[in-house]
C-alpha positions in Angstrom: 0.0 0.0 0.0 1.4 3.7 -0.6 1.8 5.1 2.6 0.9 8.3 1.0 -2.5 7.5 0.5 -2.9 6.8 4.4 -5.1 9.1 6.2 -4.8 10.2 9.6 -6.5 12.7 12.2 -4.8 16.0 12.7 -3.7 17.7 15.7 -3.0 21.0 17.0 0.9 19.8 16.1 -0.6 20.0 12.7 -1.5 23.4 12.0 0.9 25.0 10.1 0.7 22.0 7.5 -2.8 21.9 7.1 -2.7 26.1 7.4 -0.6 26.2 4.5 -2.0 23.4 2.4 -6.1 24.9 2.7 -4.7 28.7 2.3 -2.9 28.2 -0.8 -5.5 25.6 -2.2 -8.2 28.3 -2.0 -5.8 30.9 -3.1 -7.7 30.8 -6.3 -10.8 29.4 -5.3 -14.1 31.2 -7.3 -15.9 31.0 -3.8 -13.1 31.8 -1.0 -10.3 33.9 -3.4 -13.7 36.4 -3.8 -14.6 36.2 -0.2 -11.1 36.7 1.1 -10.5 39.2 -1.4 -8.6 42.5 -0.8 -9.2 45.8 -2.3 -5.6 46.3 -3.0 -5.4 42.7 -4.1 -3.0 41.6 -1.4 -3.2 38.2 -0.3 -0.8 37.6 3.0 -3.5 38.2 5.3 -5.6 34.9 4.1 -3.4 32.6 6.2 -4.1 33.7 9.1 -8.2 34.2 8.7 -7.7 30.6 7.3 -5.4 29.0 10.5 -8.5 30.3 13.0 -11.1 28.5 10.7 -8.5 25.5 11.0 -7.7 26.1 14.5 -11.6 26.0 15.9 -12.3 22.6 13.2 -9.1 21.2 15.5 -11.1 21.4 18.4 -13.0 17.9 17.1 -10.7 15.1 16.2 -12.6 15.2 12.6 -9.8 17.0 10.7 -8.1 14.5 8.5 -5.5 14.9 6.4 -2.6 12.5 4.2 0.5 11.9 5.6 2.6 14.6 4.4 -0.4 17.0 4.5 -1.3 16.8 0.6 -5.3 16.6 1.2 -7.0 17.2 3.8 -10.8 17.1 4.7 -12.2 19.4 7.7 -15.6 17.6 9.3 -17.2 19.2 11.8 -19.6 16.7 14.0 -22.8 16.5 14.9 -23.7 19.8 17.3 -20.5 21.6 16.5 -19.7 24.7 14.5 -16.7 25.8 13.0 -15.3 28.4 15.5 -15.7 28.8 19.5 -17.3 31.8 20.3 -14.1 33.9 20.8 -12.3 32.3 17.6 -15.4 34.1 15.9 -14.6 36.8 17.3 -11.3 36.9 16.8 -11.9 35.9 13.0 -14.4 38.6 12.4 -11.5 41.5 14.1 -9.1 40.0 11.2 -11.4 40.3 9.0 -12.6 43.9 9.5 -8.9 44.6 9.8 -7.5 43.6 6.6 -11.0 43.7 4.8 -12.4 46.8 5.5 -15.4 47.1 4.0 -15.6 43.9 2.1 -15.3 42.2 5.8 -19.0 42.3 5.9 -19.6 40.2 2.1 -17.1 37.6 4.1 -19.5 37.7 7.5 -22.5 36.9 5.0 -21.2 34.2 3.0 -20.6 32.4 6.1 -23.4 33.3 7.5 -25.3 31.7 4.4 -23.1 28.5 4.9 -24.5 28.5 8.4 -27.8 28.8 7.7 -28.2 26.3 5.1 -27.0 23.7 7.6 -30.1 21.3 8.6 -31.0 21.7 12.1 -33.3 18.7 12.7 -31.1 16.1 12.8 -27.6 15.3 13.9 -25.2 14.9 10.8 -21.6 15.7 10.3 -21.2 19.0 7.9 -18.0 18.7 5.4 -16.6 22.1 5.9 -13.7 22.0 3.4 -11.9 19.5 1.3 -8.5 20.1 0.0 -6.0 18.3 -2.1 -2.9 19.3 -4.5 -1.9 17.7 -7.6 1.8 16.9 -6.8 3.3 14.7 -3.9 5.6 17.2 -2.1 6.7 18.7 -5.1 7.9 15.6 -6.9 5.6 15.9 -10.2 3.4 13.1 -9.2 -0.1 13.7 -10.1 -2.0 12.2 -7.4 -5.6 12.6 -8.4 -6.6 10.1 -5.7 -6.4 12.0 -2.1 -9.5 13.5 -2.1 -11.3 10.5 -2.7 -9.2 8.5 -0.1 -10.2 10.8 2.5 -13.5 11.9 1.6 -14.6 7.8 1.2 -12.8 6.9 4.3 -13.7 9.7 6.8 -17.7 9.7 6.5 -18.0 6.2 6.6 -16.5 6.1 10.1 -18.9 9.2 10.9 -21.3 7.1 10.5 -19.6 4.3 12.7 -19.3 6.6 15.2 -23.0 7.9 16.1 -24.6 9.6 13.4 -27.2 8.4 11.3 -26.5 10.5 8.2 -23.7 12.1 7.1 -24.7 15.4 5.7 -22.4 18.2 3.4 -24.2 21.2 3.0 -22.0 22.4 0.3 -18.5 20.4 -0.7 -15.7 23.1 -1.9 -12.9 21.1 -3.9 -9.9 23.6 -4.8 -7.6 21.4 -6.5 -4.0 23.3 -6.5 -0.5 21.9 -6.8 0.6 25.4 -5.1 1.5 23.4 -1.8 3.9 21.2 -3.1 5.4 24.0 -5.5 6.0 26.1 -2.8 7.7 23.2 -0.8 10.2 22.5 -3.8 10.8 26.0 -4.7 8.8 25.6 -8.2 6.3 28.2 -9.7 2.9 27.2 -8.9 0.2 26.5 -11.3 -3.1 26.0 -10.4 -6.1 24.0 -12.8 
């Protein structure tokens, strides 16, 4: 078996991995690119809105993510949400900071995200699921992460006490701009 494929649950030991594989993933994204958007078109300022995101999902062992950090799929469980109260908080204080004005378009598209959540019954809500194309900036297309950890990681939802998994909405930003960045190359994103 490749080892590669292997999924595992992240930890707080973690974050800077799965920080830097989800913020230049969605670096690009039509959805989170436009959200995280600057009016000067900076960009520096979306890793650290993304590592509180991360940061409250590690507060559930339902953050899973390849070995060397290549994919990785953010599950939040049944009765959770994505940040604690003061992680929210915190979040919306970057946001207004290096937003400005547009800090309010970000509050609403997550806001909408929320709300479309079912509230009747317990399921576990797929926040985000990541990949790249490369294997740690080797040139290997590995077109298979997202499916290993998006087959492997609801089933054992499931296992565990919900009846249904549920995924409100399923963002896929495929981007080999991890791996690039880790060998030094040019990134390229399709």
């Amino acid at each position: 078996m490749d080892t590669r494929l292997a999924a595992r649950i992240a930890t707080l030991r973690d974050l800077d991995v799965v920080t830097d594989t989800i913020t230049l993933a969605f670096a690009e994204d039509p959805v989170w690119a436009v959200a995280f958007a600057r009016s000067d078109g900076r960009v520096d300022h979306q890793r650290a809105l993304f590592r509180l995101w991360i940061e409250g999902a590690l507060r559930y062992p339902w953050v899973w993510m390849t070995v060397g950090g290549e994919a990785v799929t953010i599950w939040i469980p049944p009765g959770g949400n994505d940040m604690s109260s003061e992680q929210e908080e915190a979040f919306d204080g970057l946001a207004s900071e290096h937003l400005g004005e547009r800090a309010g378009l970000l509050s609403g598209l997550l806001h909408r995200f929320a709300a479309a959540r079912p509230t009747k019954e317990p399921y576990y809500y797929l926040s985000l699921l990541v990949r790249t194309q490369l294997i740690a900036g080797r040139g290997s297309v590995w077109r298979s992460s997202p499916t290993t950890l998006h087959e492997s990681t609801p089933r054992r939802c499931r296992r565990i006490s919900s009846p249904r998994t549920r995924s409100t909405t399923v963002v896929t930003s495929v981007s080999d701009s991890v791996a690039s960045a880790r060998s030094g190359r040019r990134s390229t994103t399709t």
